[in-house]
C-alpha positions as CSV (number, residue, x, y, z in Angstrom):
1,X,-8.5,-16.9,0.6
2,X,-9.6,-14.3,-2.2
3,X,-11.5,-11.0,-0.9
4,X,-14.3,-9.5,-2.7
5,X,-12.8,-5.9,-4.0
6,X,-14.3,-3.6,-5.9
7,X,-12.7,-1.9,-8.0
8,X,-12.4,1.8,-9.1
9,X,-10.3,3.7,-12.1
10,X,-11.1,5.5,-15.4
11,X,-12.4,3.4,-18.0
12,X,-11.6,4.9,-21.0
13,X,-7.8,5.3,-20.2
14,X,-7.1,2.7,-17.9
15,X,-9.3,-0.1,-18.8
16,X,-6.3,-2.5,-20.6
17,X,-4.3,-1.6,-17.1
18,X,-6.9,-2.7,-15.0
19,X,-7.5,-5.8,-16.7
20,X,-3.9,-6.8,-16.5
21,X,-5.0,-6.4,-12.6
22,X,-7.7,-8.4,-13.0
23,X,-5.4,-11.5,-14.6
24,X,-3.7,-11.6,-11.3
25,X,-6.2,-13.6,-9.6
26,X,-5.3,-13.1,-6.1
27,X,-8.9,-10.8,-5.4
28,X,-12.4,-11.4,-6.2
29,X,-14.2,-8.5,-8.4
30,X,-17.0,-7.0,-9.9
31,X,-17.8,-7.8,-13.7
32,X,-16.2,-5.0,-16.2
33,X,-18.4,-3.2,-18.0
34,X,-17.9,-2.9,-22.0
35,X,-17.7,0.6,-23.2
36,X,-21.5,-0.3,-24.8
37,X,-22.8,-1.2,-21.4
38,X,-21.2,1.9,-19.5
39,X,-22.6,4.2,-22.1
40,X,-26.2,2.8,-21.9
41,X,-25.8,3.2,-18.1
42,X,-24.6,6.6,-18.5
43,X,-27.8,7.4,-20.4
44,X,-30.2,6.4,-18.0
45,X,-28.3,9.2,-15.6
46,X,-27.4,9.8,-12.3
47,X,-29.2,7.4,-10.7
48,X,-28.4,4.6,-12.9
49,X,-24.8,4.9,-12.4
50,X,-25.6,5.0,-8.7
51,X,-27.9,1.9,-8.4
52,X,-25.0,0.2,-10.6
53,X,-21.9,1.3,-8.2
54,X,-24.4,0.4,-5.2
55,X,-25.3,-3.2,-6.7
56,X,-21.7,-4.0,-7.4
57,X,-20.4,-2.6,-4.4
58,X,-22.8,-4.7,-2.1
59,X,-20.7,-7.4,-0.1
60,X,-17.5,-6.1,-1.2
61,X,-15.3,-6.5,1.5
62,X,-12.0,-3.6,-0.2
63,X,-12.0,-1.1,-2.8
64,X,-8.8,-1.1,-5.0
65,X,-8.7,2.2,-7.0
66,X,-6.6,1.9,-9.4
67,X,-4.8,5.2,-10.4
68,X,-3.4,6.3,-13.7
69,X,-3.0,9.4,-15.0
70,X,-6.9,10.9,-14.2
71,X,-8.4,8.9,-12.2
72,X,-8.1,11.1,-8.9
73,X,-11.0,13.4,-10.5
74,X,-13.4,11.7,-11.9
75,X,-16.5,12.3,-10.4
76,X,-17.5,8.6,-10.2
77,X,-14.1,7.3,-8.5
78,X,-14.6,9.9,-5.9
79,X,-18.4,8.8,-5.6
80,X,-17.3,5.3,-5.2
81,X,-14.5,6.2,-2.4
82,X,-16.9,7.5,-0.6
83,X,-19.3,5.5,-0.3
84,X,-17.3,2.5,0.2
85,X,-15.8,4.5,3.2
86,X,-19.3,5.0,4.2
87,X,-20.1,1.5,4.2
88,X,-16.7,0.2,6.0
89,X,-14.8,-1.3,3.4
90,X,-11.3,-1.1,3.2
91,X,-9.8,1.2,0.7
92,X,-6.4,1.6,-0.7
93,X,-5.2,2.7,-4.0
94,X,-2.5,1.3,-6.4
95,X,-0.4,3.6,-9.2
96,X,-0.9,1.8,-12.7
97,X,0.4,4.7,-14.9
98,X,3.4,2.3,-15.6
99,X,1.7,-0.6,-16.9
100,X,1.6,-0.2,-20.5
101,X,-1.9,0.2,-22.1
102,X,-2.9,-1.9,-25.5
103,X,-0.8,0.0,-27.6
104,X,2.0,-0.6,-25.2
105,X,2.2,3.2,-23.8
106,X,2.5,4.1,-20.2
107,X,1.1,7.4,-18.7
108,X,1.9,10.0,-16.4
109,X,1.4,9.5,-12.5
110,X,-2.1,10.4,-11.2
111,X,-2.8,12.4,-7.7
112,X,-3.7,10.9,-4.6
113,X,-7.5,10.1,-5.5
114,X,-8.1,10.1,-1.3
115,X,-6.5,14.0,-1.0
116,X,-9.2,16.2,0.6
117,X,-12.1,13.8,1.0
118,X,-14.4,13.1,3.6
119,X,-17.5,11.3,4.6
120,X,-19.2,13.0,7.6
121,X,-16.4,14.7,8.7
122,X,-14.4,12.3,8.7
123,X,-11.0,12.4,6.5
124,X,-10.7,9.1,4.1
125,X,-7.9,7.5,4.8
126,X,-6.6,4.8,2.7
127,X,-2.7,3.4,1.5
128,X,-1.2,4.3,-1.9
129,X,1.0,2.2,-3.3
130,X,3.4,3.3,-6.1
131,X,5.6,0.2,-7.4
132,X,8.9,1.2,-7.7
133,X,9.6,0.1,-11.0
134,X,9.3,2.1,-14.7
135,X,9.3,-1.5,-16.8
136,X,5.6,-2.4,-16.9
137,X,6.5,-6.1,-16.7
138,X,8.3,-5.3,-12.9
139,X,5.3,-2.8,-12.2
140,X,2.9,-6.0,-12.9
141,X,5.3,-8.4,-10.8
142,X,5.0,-5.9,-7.8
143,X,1.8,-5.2,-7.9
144,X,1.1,-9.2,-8.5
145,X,3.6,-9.9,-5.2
146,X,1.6,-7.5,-2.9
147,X,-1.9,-7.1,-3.9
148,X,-3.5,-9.9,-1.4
149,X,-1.3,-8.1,1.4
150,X,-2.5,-5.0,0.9
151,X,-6.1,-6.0,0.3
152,X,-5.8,-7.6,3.9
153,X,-4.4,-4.8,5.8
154,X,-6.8,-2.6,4.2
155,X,-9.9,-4.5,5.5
156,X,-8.1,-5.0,9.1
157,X,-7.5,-1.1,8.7
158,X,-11.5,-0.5,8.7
């Protein structure tokens, strides 16, 4: 049975990565955003982006981040952490730096986005998960084999 994830990363350069994430099938997620629609968000400020992460996170069950090369400090991937620690979900994060983007580039490997957060004291703790492989096609088929597994023992985790 499909969880409900949410998931987390940095649009502009890992958008094509997280859609090939999305093909999978295996989880349940939130709408993407278009570039148009995030900027229009982004306008509106603060707020706006938090009513939207709130809306979207709401009866999520895991979040996924998915790291590539900046994702770890972004100020709305750590906002998102957070909060879906606060709420209970299951967190875990998954290394997509070598999935190739749409120009068929990979990227350098991204830090731990869970190193030196909390939520009331309280340390986030989630799994990262780095697929041992440099051939995108291998990094898809790993990430493809385990990604239900993981999701589960994340929720179970929380």
């Amino acid at each position: 049975m499909a969880k409900n994830c949410f998931l987390s990363f940095h649009y502009k350069t890992d958008n094509w990565r997280v859609s090939q994430v999305r093909q999978i099938g295996t989880i349940e997620k939130q709408p993407l955003l278009d570039s148009n629609k995030w900027e229009e968000i982004k306008k509106e400020g603060p707020y706006a982006i938090e009513k939207w992460i709130a809306d979207n996170m709401k009866g999520k069950e895991c979040l996924i981040v998915l790291v590539g090369e900046k994702t770890a400090a972004r100020r709305w991937v750590k906002h998102e952490i957070k909060k879906a620690w606060k709420d209970g979900l299951g967190v875990f994060a998954i290394h997509v730096h070598n999935l190739k983007d749409s120009d068929g580039n990979q990227s350098l490997k991204g830090s731990n986005p869970f190193t030196g957060l909390t939520v009331n004291g309280e340390t986030v703790m989630g799994e990262v998960y780095d697929p041992p492989y440099t051939t995108s096609t291998k990094v898809y088929d790993y990430i493809k084999s385990n990604i239900e597994t993981w999701v589960n023992d994340a929720v179970k985790a929380r």
